[in-house]
N, C-alpha and C positions, 0 to 999 in steps of 0.2 A: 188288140189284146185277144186271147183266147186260150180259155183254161174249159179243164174238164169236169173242175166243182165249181161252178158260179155261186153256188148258194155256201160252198163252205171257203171261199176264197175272203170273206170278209172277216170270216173268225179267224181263218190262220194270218190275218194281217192285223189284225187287233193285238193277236199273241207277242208278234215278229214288235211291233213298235210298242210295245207295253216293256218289252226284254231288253231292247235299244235304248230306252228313256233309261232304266234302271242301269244297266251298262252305260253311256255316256254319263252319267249322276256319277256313278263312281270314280270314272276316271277323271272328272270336270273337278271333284276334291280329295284326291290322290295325292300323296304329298313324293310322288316319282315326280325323278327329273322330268322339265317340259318335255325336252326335246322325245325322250322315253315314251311319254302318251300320249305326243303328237304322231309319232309317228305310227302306237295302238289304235288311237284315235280314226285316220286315213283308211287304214285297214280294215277297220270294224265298221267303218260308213260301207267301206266298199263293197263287206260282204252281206250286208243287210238291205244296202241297194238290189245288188244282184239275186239273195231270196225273192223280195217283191217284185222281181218283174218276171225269175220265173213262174212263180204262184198266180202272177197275173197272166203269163207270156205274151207278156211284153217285150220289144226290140232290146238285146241289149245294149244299156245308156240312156235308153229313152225316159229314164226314170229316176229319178232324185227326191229321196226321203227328205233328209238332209242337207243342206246346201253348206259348204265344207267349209267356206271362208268366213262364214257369220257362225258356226260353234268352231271355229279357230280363236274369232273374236272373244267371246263368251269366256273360252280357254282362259286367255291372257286377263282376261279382263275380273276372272275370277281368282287368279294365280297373283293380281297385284291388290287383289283387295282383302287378299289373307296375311298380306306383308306390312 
């Protein structure tokens, strides 16, 4: 990794997953089709992935906030417990 704010690289990554949690929160009880904020959902990991690693410069991919198939889980899992 190598960034050129090491000391403000933690605040802007505080920022980035504070805005992530708050955005998947909404889409996690969105009453849009599944399929509609699954496929926001993929999207919105990918570009919040790809913030933190360059904030970090980090490899791209080398980095995963999110792990996609366990809040896909979550998704469904909260999609059947409002039914």
């Amino acid at each position: 990794m190598d960034t050129d704010f090491p000391d403000q690289a933690g605040e802007v990554l505080l920022s980035l997953t504070q805005g992530l949690g708050e955005t998947l929160a909404g889409m996690l009880l969105s009453n849009e089709p599944s399929q509609a904020v699954l496929q926001r959902l993929e999207s919105t990991i990918a570009a919040y992935n790809h913030a933190v690693e360059r904030v970090l410069g980090a490899p791209k991919g080398s980095l995963y906030i999110v792990d996609l198939a366990t809040l896909k889980e979550w998704f469904e899992s909260s999609r059947q417990d409002r039914l």
